[in-house]
PyMOL CGO cylinders between C-alpha atoms (Angstrom):
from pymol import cmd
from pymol.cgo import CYLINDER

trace = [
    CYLINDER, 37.81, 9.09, -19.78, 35.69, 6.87, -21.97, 0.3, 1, 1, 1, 1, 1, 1,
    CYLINDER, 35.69, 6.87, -21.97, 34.69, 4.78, -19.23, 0.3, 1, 1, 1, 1, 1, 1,
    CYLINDER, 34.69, 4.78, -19.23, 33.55, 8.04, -17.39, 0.3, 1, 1, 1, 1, 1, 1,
    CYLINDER, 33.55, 8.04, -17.39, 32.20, 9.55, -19.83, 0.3, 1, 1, 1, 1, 1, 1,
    CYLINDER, 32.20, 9.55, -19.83, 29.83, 6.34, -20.51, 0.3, 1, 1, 1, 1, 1, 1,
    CYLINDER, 29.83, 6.34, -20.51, 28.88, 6.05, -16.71, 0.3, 1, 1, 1, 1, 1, 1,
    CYLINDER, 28.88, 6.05, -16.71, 28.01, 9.54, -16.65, 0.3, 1, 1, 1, 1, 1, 1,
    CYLINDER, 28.01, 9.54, -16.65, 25.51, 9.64, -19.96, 0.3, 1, 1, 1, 1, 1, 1,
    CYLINDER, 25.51, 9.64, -19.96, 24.21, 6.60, -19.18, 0.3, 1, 1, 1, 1, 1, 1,
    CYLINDER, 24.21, 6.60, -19.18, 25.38, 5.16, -22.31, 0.3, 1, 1, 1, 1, 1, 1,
    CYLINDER, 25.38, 5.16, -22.31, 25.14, 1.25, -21.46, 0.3, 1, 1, 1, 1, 1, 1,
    CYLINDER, 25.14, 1.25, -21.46, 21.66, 1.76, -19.04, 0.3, 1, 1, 1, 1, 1, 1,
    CYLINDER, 21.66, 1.76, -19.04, 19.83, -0.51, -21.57, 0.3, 1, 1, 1, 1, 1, 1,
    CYLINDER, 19.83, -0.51, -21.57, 22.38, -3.09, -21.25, 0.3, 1, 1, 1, 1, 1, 1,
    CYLINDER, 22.38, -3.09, -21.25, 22.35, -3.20, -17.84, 0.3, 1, 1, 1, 1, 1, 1,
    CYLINDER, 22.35, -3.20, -17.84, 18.92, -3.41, -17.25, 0.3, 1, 1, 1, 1, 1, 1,
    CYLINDER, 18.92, -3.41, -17.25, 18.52, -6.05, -19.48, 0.3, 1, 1, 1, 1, 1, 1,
    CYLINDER, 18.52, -6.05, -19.48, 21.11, -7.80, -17.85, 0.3, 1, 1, 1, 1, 1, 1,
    CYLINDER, 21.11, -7.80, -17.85, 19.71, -7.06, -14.59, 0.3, 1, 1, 1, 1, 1, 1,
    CYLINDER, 19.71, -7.06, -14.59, 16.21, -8.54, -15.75, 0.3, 1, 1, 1, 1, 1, 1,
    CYLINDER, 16.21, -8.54, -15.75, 17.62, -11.73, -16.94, 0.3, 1, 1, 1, 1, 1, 1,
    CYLINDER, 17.62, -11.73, -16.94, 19.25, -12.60, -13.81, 0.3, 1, 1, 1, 1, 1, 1,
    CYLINDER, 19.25, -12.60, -13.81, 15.99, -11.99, -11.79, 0.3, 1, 1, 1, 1, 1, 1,
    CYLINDER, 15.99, -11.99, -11.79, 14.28, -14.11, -13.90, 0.3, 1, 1, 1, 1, 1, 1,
    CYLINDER, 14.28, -14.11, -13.90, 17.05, -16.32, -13.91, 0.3, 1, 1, 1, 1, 1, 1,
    CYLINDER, 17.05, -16.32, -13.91, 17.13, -16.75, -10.41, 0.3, 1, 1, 1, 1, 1, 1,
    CYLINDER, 17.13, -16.75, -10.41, 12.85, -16.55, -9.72, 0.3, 1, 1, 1, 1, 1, 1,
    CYLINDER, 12.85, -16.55, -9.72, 12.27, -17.64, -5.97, 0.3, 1, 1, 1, 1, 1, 1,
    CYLINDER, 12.27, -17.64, -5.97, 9.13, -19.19, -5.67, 0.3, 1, 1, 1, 1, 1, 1,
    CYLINDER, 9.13, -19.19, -5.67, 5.96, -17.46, -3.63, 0.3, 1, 1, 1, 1, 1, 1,
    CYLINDER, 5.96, -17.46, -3.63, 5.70, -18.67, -0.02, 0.3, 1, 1, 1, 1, 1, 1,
    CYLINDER, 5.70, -18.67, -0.02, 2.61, -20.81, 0.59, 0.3, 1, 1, 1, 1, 1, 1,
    CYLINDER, 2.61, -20.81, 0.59, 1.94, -18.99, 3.48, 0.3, 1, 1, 1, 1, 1, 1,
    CYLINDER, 1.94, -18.99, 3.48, 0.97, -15.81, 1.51, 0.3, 1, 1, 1, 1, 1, 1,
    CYLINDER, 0.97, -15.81, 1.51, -2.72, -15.16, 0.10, 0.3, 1, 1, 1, 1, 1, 1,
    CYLINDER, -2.72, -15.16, 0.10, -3.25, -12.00, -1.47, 0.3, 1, 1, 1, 1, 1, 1,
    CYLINDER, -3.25, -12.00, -1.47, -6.79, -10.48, -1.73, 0.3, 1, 1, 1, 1, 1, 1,
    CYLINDER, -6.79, -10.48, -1.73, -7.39, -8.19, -4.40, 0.3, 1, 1, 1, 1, 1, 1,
    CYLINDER, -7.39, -8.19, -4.40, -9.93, -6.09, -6.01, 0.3, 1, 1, 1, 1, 1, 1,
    CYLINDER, -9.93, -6.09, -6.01, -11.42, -7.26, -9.24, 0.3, 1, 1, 1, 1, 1, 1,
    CYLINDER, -11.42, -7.26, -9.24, -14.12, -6.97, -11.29, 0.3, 1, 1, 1, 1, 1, 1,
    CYLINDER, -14.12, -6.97, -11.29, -16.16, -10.27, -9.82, 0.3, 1, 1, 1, 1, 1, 1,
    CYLINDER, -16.16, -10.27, -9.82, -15.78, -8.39, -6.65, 0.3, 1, 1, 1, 1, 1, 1,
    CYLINDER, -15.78, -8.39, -6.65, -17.21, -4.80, -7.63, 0.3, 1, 1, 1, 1, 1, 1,
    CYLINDER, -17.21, -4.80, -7.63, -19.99, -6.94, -9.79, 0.3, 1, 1, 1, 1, 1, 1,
    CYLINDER, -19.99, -6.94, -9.79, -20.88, -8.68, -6.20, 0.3, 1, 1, 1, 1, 1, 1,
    CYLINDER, -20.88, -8.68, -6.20, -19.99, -5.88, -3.62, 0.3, 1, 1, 1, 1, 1, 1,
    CYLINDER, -19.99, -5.88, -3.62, -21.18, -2.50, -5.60, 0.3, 1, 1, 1, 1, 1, 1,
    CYLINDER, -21.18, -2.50, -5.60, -19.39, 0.59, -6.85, 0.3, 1, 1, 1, 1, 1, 1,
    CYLINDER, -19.39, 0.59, -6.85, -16.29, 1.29, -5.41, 0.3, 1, 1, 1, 1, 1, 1,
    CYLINDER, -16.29, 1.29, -5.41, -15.69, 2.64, -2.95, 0.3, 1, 1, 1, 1, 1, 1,
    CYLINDER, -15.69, 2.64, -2.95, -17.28, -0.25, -0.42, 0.3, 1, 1, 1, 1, 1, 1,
    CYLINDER, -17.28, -0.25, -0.42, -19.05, -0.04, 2.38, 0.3, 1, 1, 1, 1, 1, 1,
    CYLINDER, -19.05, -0.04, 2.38, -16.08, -0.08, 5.37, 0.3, 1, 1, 1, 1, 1, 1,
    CYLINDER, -16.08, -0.08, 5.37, -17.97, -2.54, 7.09, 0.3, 1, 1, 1, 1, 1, 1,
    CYLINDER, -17.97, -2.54, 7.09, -17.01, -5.19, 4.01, 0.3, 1, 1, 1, 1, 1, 1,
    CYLINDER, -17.01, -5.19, 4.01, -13.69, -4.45, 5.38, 0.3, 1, 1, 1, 1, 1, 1,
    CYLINDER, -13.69, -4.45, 5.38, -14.56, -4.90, 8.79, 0.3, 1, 1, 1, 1, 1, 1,
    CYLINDER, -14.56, -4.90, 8.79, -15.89, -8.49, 7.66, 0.3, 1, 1, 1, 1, 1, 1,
    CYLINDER, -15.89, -8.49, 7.66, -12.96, -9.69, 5.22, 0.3, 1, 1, 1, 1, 1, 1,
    CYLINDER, -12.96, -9.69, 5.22, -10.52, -8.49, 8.85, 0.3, 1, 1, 1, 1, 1, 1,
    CYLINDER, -10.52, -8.49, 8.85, -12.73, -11.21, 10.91, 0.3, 1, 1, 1, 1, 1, 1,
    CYLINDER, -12.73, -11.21, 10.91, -12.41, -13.86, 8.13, 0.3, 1, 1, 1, 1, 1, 1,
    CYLINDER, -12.41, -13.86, 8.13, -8.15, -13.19, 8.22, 0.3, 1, 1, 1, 1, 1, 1,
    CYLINDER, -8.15, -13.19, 8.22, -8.38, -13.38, 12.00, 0.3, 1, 1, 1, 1, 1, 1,
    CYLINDER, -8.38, -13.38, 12.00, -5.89, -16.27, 12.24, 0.3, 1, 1, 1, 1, 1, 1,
    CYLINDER, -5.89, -16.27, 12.24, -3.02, -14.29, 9.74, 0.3, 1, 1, 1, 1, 1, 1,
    CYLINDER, -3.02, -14.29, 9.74, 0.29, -13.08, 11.24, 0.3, 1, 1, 1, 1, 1, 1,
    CYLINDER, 0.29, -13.08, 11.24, -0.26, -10.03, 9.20, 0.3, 1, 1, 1, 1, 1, 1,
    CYLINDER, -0.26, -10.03, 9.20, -2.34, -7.86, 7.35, 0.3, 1, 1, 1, 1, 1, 1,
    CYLINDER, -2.34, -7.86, 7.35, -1.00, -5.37, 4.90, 0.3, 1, 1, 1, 1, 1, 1,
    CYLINDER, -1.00, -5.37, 4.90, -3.81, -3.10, 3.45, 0.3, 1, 1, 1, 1, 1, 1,
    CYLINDER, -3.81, -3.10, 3.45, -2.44, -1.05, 0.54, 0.3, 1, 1, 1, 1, 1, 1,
    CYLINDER, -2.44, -1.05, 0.54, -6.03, 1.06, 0.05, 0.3, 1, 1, 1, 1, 1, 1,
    CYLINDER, -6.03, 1.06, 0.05, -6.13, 4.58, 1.61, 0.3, 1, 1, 1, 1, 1, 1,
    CYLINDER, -6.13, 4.58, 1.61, -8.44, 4.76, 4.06, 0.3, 1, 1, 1, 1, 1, 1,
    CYLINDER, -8.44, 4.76, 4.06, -7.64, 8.69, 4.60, 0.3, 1, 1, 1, 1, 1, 1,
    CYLINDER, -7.64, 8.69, 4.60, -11.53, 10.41, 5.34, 0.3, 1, 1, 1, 1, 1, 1,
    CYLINDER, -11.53, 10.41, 5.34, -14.55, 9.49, 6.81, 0.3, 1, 1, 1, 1, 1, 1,
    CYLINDER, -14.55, 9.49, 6.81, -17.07, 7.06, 4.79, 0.3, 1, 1, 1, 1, 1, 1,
    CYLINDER, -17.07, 7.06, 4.79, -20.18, 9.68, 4.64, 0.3, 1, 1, 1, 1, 1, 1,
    CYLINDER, -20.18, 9.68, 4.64, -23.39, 7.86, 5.54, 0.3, 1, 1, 1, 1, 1, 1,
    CYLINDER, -23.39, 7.86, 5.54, -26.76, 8.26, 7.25, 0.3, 1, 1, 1, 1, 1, 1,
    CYLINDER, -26.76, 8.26, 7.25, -26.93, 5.69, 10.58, 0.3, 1, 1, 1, 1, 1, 1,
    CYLINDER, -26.93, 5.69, 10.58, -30.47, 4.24, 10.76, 0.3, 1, 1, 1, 1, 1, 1,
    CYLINDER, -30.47, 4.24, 10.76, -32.36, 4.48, 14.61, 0.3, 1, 1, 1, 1, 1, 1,
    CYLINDER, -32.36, 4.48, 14.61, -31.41, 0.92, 14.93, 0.3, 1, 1, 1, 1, 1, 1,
    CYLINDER, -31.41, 0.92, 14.93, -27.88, 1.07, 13.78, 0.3, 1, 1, 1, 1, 1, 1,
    CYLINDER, -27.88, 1.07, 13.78, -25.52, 2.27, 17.30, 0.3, 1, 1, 1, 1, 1, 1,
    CYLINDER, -25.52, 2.27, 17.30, -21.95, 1.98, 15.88, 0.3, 1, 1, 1, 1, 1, 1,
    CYLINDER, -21.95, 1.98, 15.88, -21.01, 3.71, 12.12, 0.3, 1, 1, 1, 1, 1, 1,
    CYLINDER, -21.01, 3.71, 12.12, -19.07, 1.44, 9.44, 0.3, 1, 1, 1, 1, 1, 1,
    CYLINDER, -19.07, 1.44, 9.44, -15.95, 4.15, 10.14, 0.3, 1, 1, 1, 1, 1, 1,
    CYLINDER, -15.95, 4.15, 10.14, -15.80, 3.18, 14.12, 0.3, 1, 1, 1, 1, 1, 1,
    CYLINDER, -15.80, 3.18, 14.12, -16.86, -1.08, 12.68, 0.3, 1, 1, 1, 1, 1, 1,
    CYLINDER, -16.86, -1.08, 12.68, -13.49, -0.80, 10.82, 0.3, 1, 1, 1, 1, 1, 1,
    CYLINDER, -13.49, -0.80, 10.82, -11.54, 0.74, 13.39, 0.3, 1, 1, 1, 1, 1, 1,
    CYLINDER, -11.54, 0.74, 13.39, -12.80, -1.50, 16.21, 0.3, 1, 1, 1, 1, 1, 1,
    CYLINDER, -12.80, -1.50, 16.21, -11.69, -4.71, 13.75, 0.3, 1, 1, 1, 1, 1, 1,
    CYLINDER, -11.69, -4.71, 13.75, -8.50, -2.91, 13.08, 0.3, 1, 1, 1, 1, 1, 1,
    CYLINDER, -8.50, -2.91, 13.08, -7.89, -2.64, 16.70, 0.3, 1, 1, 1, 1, 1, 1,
    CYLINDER, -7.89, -2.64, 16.70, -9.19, -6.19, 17.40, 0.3, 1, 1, 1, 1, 1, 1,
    CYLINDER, -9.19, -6.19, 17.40, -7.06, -7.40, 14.60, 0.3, 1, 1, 1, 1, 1, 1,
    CYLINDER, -7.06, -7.40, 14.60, -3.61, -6.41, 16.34, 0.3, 1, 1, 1, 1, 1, 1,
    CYLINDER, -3.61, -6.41, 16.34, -1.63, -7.14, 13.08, 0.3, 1, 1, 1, 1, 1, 1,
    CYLINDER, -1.63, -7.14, 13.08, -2.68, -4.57, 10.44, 0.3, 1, 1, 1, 1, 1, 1,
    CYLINDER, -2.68, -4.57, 10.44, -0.50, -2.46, 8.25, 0.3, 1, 1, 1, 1, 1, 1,
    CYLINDER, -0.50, -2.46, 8.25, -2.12, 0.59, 6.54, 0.3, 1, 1, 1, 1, 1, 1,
    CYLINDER, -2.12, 0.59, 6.54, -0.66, 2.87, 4.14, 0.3, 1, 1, 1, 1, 1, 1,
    CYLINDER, -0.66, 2.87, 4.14, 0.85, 6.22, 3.97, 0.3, 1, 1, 1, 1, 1, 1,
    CYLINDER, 0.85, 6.22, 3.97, 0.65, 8.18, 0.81, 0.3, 1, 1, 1, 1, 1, 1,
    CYLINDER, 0.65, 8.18, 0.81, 2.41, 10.59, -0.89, 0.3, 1, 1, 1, 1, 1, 1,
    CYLINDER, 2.41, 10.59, -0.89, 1.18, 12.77, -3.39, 0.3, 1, 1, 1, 1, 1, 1,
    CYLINDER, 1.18, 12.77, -3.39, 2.19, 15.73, -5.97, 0.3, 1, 1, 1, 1, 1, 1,
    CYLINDER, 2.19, 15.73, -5.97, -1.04, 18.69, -5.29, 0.3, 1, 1, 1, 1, 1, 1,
    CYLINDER, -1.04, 18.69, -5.29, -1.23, 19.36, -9.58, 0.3, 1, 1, 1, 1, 1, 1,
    CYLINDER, -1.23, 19.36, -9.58, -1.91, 23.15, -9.05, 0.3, 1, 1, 1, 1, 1, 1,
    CYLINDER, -1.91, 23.15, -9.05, 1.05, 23.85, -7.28, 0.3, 1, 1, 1, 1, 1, 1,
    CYLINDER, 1.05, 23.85, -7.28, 3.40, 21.18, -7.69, 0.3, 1, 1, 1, 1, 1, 1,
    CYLINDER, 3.40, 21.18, -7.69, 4.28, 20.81, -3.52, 0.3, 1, 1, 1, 1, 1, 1,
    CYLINDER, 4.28, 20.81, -3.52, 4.13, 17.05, -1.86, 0.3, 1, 1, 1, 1, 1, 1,
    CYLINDER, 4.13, 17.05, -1.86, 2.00, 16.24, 1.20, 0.3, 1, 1, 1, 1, 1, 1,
    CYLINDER, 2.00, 16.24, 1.20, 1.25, 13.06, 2.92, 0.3, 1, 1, 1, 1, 1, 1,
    CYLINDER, 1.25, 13.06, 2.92, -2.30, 11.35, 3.12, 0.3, 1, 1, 1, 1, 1, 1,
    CYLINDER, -2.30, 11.35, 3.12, -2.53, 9.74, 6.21, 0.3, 1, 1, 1, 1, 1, 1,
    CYLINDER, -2.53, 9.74, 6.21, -5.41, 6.99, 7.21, 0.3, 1, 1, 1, 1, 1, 1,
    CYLINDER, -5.41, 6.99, 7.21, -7.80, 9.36, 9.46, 0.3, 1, 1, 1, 1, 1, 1,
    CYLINDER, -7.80, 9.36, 9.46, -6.94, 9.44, 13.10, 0.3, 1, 1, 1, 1, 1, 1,
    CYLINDER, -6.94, 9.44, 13.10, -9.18, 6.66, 14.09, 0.3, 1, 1, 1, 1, 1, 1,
    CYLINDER, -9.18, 6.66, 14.09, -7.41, 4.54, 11.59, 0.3, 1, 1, 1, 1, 1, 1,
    CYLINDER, -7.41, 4.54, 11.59, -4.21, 5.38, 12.23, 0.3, 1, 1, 1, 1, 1, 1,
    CYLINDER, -4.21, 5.38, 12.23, -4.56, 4.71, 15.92, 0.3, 1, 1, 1, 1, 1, 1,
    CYLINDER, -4.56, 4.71, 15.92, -6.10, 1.20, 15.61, 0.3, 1, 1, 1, 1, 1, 1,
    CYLINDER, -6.10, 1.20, 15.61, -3.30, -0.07, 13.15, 0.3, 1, 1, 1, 1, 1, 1,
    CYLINDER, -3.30, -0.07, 13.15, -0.36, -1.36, 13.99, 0.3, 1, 1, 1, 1, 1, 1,
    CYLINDER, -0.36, -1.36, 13.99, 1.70, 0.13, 12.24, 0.3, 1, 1, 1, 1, 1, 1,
    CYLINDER, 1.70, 0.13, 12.24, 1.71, 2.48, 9.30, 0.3, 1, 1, 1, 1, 1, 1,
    CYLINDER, 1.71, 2.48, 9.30, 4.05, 2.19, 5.52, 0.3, 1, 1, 1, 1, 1, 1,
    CYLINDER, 4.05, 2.19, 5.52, 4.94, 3.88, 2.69, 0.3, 1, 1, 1, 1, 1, 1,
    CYLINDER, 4.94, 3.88, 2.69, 3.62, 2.16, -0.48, 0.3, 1, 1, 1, 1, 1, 1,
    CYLINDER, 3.62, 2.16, -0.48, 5.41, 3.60, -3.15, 0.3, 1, 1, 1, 1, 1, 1,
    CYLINDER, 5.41, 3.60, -3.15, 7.81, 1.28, -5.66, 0.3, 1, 1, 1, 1, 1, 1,
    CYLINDER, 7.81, 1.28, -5.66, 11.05, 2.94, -7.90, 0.3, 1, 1, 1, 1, 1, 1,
    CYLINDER, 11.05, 2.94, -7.90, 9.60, 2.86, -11.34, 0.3, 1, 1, 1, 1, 1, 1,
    CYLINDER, 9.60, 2.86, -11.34, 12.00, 2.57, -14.01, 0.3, 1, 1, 1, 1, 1, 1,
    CYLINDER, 12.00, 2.57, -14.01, 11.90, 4.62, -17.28, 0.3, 1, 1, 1, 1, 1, 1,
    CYLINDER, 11.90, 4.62, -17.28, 10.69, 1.62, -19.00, 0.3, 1, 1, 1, 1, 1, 1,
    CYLINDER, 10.69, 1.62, -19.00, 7.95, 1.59, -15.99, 0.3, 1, 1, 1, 1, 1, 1,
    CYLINDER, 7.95, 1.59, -15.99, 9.20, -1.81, -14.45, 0.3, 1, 1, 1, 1, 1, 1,
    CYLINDER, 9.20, -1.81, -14.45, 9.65, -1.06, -10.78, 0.3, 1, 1, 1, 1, 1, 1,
    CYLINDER, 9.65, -1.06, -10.78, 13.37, -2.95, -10.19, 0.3, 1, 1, 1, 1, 1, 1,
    CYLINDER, 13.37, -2.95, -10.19, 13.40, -1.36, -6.46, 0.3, 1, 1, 1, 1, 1, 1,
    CYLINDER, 13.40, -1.36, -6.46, 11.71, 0.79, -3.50, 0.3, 1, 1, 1, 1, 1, 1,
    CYLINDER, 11.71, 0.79, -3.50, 12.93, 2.98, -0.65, 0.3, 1, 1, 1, 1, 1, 1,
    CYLINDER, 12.93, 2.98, -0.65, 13.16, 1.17, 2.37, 0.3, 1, 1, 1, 1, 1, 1,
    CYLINDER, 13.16, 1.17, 2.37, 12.36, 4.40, 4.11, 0.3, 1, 1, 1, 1, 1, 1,
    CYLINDER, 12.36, 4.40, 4.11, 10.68, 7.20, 2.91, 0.3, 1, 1, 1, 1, 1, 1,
    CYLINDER, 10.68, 7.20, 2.91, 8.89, 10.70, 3.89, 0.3, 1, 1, 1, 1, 1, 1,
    CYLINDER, 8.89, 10.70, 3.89, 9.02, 14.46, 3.80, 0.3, 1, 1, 1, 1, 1, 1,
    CYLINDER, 9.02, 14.46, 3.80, 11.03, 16.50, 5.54, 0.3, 1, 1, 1, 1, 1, 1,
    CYLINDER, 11.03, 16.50, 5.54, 12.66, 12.96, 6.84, 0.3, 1, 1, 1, 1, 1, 1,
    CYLINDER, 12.66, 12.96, 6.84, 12.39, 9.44, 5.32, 0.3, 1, 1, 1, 1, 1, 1,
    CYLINDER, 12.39, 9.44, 5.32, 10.58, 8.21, 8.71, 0.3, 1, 1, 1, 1, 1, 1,
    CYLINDER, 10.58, 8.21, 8.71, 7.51, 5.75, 7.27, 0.3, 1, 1, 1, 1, 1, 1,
    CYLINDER, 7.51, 5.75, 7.27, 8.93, 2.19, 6.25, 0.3, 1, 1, 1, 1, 1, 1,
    CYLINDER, 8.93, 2.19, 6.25, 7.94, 0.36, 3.18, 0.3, 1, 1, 1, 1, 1, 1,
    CYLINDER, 7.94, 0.36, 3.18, 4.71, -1.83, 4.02, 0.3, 1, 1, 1, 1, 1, 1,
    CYLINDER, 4.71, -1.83, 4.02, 6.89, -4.90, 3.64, 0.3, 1, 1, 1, 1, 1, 1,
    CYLINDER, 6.89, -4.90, 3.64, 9.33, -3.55, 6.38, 0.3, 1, 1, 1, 1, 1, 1,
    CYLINDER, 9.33, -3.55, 6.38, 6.53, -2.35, 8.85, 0.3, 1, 1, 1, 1, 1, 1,
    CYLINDER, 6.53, -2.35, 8.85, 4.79, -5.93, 8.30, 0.3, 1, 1, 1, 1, 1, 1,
]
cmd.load_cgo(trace, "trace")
């Protein structure tokens, strides 16, 4: 009963997750070589402008990664970049970054899922068609946040209505 009881309010969950935490530190594998991550930082807004960038900086970073097995984006790329083509300009920044997309062969783009605040209901936000059709493949991108906000796991699988998108690790 006691042992029931104690599963049931959770009464050792601090334990455990210490526990838990001390053997994955324990037991740290080290980061492939293989794997570069690019990320957003403040040198990079300081050079590149306000976010958000121009797609075609995308379009640019995709040709310097040509040679990667894979290319995991984890930015939502869900509507149109609004912009004013010049008379000498034929092609848009949208269609630049879905023609290197395309070209590419070996990006992942994510699928979000958000909470709309005035009503409470979930909906997906999908990259925009053109996006979506010159990736390949789409992911989920969403981690399992602890109480203590450590994320200690993620849904392989996850969606609305059916757990159908893959994490971005799976789908790469």
């Amino acid at each position: 009963v006691v042992a029931a009881l104690a599963s049931w309010f959770n009464w050792f969950s601090s334990i455990d997750t210490a526990y838990y935490d001390f053997l994955l530190k324990k037991n740290l594998l080290d980061y492939p070589d293989d794997v570069v991550v690019v990320a957003i930082d403040e040198t990079s807004i300081e050079r590149l402008g306000a976010w958000p960038w121009d797609r075609r900086y995308h379009a640019q970073l995709l040709a310097h990664l040509k040679p990667a097995d894979a290319i995991v984006f984890d930015l939502i790329f869900a509507e149109p970049q609004s912009e004013i083509l010049s008379e000498g300009e034929a092609i848009s920044s949208d269609q630049q970054f879905a023609h290197a997309l395309k070209s590419s062969e070996n990006v992942i783009l994510p699928v979000f899922v958000e909470a709309l605040r005035f009503r409470g209901e979930l909906r997906e936000v999908m990259p925009m068609p053109l996006y979506s059709k010159s990736a390949a493949g789409l992911g989920h991108a969403h981690v399992d946040y602890s109480d203590n906000g450590v994320a200690r796991g993620l849904y392989l699988k996850e969606g609305l209505g059916e757990a159908y998108w893959p994490h971005l690790s799976l789908a790469m």
